[in-house]
NUVOZA-333596 format. One record per residue (C-alpha): residue number from 1; x, y, z. Coordinates in pm, whole numbers, plus 50000, padded with zeros to 5 digits. Each point is the difference from the previous one (the first is absolute). Layout:
! residues N
REC/n/px/py/pz
REC/NUM/X/Y/Z;
...
//
This chain:
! residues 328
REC/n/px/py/pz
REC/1/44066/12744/16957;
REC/2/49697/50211/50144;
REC/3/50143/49978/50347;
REC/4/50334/50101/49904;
REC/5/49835/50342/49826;
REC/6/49823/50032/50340;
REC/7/50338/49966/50200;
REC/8/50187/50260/49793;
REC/9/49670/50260/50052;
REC/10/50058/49937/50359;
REC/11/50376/50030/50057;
REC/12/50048/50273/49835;
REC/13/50001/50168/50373;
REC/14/50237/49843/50247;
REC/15/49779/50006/50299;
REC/16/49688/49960/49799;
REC/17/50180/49654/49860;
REC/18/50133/49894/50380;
REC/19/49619/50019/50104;
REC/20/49899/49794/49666;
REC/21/50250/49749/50041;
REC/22/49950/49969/50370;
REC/23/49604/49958/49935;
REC/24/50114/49746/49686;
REC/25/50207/49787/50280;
REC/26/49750/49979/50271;
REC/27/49658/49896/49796;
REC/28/50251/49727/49838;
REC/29/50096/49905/50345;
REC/30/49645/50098/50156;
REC/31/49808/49734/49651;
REC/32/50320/49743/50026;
REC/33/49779/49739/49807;
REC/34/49955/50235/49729;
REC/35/50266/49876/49752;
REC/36/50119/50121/49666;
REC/37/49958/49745/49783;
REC/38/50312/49975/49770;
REC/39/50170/49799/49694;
REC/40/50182/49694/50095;
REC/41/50348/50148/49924;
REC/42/49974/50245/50267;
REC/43/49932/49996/50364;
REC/44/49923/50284/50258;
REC/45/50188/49938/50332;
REC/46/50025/49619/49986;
REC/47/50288/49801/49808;
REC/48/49928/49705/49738;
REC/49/49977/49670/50105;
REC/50/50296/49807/49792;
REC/51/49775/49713/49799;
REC/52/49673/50131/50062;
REC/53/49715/49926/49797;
REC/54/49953/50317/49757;
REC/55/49670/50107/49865;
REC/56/49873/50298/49882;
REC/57/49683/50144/50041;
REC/58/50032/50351/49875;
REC/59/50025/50095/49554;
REC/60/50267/49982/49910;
REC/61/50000/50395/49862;
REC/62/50194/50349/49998;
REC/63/49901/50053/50350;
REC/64/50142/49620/50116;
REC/65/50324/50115/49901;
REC/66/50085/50269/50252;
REC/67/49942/50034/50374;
REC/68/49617/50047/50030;
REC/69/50031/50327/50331;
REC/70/50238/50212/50187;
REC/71/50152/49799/50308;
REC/72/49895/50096/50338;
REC/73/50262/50106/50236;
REC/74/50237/49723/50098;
REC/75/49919/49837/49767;
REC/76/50184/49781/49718;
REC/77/49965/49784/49654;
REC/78/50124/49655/49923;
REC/79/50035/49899/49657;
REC/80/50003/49663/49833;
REC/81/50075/50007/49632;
REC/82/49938/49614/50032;
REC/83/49656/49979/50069;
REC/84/49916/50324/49728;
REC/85/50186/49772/49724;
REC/86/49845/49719/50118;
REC/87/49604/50101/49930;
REC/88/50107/50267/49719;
REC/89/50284/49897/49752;
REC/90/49925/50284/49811;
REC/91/50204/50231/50235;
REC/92/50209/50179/49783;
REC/93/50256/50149/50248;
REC/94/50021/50159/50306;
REC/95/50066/50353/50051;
REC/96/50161/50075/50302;
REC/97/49945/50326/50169;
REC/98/50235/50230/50215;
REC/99/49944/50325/50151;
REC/100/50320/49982/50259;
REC/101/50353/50114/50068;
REC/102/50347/49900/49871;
REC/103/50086/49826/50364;
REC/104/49646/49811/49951;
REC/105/50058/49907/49674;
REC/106/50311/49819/50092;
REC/107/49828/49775/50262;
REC/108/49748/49911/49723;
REC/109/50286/49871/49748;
REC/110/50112/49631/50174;
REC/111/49536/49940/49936;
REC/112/50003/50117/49707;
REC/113/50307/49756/49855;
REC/114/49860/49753/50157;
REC/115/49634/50059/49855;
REC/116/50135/49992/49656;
REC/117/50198/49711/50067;
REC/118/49645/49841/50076;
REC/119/49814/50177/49654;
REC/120/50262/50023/49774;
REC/121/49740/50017/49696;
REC/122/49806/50209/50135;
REC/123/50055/50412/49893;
REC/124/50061/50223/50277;
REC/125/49956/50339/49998;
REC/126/50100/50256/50257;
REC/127/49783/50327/50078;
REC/128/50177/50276/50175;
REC/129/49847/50315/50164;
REC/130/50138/50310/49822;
REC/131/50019/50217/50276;
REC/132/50270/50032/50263;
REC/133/49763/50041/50345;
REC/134/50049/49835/50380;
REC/135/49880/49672/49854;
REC/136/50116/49975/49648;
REC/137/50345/50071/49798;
REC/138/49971/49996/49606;
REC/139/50362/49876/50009;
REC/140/49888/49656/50048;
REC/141/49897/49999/49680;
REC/142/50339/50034/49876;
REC/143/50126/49728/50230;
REC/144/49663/49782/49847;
REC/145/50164/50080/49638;
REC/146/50342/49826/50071;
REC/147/49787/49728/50155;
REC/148/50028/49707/49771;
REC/149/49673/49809/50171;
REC/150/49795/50287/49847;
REC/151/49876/50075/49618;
REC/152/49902/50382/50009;
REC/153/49995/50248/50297;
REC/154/49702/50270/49940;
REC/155/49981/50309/50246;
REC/156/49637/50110/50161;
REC/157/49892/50292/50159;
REC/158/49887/49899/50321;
REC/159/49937/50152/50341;
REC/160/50056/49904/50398;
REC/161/49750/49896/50186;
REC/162/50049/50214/50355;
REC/163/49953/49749/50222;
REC/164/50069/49640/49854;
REC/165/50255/49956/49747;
REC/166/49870/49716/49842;
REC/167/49732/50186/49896;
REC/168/50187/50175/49727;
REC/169/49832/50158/49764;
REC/170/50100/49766/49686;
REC/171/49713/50039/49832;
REC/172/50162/50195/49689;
REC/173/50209/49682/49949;
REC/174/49740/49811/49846;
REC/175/49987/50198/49694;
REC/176/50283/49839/49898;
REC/177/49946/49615/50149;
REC/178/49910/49795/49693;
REC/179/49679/49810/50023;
REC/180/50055/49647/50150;
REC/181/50302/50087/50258;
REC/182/49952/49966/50347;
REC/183/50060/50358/50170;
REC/184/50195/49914/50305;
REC/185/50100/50307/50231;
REC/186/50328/49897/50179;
REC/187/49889/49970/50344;
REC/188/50229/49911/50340;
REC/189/49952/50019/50391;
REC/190/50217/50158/50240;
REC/191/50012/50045/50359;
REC/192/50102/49835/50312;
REC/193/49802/49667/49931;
REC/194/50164/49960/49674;
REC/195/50326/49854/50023;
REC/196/50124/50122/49654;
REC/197/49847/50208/49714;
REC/198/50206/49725/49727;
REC/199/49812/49696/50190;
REC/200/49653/50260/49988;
REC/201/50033/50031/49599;
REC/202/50044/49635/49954;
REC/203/49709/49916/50227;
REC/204/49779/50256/49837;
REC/205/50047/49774/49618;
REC/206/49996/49695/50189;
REC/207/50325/49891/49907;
REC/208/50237/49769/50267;
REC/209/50169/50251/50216;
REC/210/50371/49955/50013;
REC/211/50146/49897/50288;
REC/212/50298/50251/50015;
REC/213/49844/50354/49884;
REC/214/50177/50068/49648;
REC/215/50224/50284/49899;
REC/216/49867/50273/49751;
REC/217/50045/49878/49631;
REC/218/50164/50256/49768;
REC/219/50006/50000/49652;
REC/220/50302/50162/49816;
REC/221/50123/50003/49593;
REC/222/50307/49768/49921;
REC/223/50164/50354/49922;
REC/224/49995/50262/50273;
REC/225/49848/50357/49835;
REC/226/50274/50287/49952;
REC/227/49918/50159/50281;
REC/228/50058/49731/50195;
REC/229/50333/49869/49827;
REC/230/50153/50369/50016;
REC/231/49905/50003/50332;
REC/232/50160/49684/50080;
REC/233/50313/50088/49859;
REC/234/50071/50296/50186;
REC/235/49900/49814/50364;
REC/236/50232/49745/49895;
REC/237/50293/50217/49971;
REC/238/49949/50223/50330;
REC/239/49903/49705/50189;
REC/240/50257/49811/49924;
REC/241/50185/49886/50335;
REC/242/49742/50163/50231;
REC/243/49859/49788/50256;
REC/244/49650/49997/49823;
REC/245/49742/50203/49869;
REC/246/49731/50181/50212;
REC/247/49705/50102/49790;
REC/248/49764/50313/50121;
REC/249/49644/50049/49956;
REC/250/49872/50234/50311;
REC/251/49708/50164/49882;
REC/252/49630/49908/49952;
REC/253/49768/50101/49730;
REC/254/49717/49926/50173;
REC/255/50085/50179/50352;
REC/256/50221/50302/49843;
REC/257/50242/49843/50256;
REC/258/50333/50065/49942;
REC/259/50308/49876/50216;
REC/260/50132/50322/50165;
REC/261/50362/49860/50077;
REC/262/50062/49901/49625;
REC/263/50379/50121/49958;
REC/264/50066/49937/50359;
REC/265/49952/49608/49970;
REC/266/50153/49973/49630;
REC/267/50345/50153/50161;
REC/268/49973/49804/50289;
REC/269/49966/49703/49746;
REC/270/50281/50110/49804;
REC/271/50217/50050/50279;
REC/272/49953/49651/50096;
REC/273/50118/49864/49659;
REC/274/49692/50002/49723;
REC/275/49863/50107/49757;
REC/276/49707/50149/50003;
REC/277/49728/50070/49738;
REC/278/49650/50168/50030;
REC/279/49706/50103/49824;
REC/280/49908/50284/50256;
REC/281/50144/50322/49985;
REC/282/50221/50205/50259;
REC/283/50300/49737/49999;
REC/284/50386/50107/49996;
REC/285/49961/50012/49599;
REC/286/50385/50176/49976;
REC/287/50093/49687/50241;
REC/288/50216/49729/49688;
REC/289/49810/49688/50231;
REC/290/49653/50144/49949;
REC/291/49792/49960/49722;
REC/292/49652/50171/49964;
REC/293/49790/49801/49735;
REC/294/49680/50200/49774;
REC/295/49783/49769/50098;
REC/296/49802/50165/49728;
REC/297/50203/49824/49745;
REC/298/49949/49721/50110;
REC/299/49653/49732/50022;
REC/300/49948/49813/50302;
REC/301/50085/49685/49865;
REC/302/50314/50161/49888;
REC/303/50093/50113/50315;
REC/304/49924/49641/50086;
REC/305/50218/49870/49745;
REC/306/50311/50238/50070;
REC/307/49957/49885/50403;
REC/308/49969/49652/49906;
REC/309/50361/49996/49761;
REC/310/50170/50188/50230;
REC/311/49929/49729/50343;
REC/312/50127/49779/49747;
REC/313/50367/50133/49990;
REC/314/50037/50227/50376;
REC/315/49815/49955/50309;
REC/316/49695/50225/49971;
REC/317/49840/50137/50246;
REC/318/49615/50227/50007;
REC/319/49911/50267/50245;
REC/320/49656/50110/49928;
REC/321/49655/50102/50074;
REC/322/49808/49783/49880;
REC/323/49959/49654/49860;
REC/324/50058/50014/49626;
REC/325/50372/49944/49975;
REC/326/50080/49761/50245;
REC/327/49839/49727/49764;
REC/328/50278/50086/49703;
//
């Protein structure tokens, strides 16, 4: 963890860190034979081989359990849980890492149902950043809780790394990673060669990528919170007979953005026959086929929940900003 101590000492300063990382990438391109030499269970930049021989050359200790440096620019981690079970049966669990965004976290939910599908006896535990920064949302956590494919959700205080994001500083989360679990940051690619972040997370714990890219899995209770249930009772009675439901969300936390024709579209969507509802401000509130929801009151996943009952009775439709509803 030496070189992760030096890393932080060095970003600290944006342009000092750009000239550190720069220097990082070019003497690992410049010494390209120079290799890290890592457990079996992880690989840097190169996938697992399906069947391959494993053997392990490296003690099996504290350090084998977690990824050994920071990543170089561009580039990535692929895991194998195989091969780690495979020369150590003592592995106790895995604890999966996030430092990421609500929209991110959804991607990551279609891998991580299918991971536990493939470990079902082995413990997972989630570890969220606690800070809400360009990289990292603590409300993930509180997605992770409702999550039945995890066993406890712990919060770290962790910082961005200026230049890479996978370089994260996570290292706060290990205070509370039991001895014996594998710490696993949740890693994906992006960008024009990949052809889908869903097919990236797959790849990236060797599992079979699916051939059609899967939905977002949700989890929601059997019965709907009271926020939700009120809610839905008082949509169902003003949307009754509309021609659907148009649900609003036309801001951005992280730009400040906010939609400067708010009340102009929600008439216009009115006038045409709906209803409309929406969680940012500046709608026709005195307007009967308007509805402004707190989203205060309401969790994520119960907004979710509430979108997810209501497409089951009206035609529902989602104007927003940004990807987090669209998946509900």
């Amino acid at each position: 963890m030496q070189e992760y101590k030096v890393r932080n000492l060095m970003c600290a300063n944006r342009e000092v860190c750009v000239c550190y990382e720069t220097l990082r990438w070019l003497m690992h391109k410049i010494f390209f034979f120079v290799r890290t030499h890592t457990p079996v269970w992880y690989r840097f930049d190169k996938k697992h081989v399906p069947g391959a021989p494993v053997r392990e050359t490296l003690p099996v200790n504290k350090e084998w359990h977690r990824i050994k440096r920071p990543l170089y620019r561009h580039e990535h981690v692929f895991y194998d849980l195989d091969k780690a079970l495979a020369v150590n049966p003592n592995v106790k669990g895995v604890a999966l890492i996030f430092f990421m965004g609500i929209g991110d976290y959804l991607y990551t939910t279609p891998m991580l149902a299918a991971l536990k599908k493939k470990y079902p006896n082995l413990p997972f535990h989630a570890h969220v950043g606690a800070k809400f920064d360009r990289n990292n949302s603590p409300l993930v956590g509180k997605l992770l809780e409702e999550n039945p494919h995890f066993d406890k959700v712990f919060y770290f205080e962790g910082t961005r790394h200026p230049l890479i994001w996978k370089n994260y500083d996570y290292s706060a989360a290990f205070e509370n990673i039991p001895d014996g679990f594998l710490a696993v940051p949740v890693y994906y690619e992006y960008g024009i060669n990949v052809p889908h972040r869903v097919t990236s997370l797959f790849e990236t714990f060797s599992l079979p990528a699916p051939k059609d890219v899967p939905s977002p899995v949700m989890y929601f209770p059997q019965t709907p919170a009271p926020v939700v249930a009120e809610t839905l009772e008082a949509v169902r009675a003003k949307a009754k007979g509309k021609k659907g439901i148009v649900f609003l969300q036309l801001d951005s936390r992280g730009s400040n953005y906010v939609y400067p024709h708010m009340r102009a579209l929600a008439e216009g969507l009115i006038a045409e026959g709906y209803f409309v509802m929406s969680v940012t401000k500046g709608g026709p509130v005195e307007n009967a086929d308007y509805m402004e929801i707190d989203i205060k009151k309401f969790s994520i996943n119960q907004t979710w929940h509430l979108l997810s009952l209501l497409k089951a009775e009206f035609a529902l439709y989602v104007i927003d900003v940004n990807s987090v509803f669209w998946a509900a």
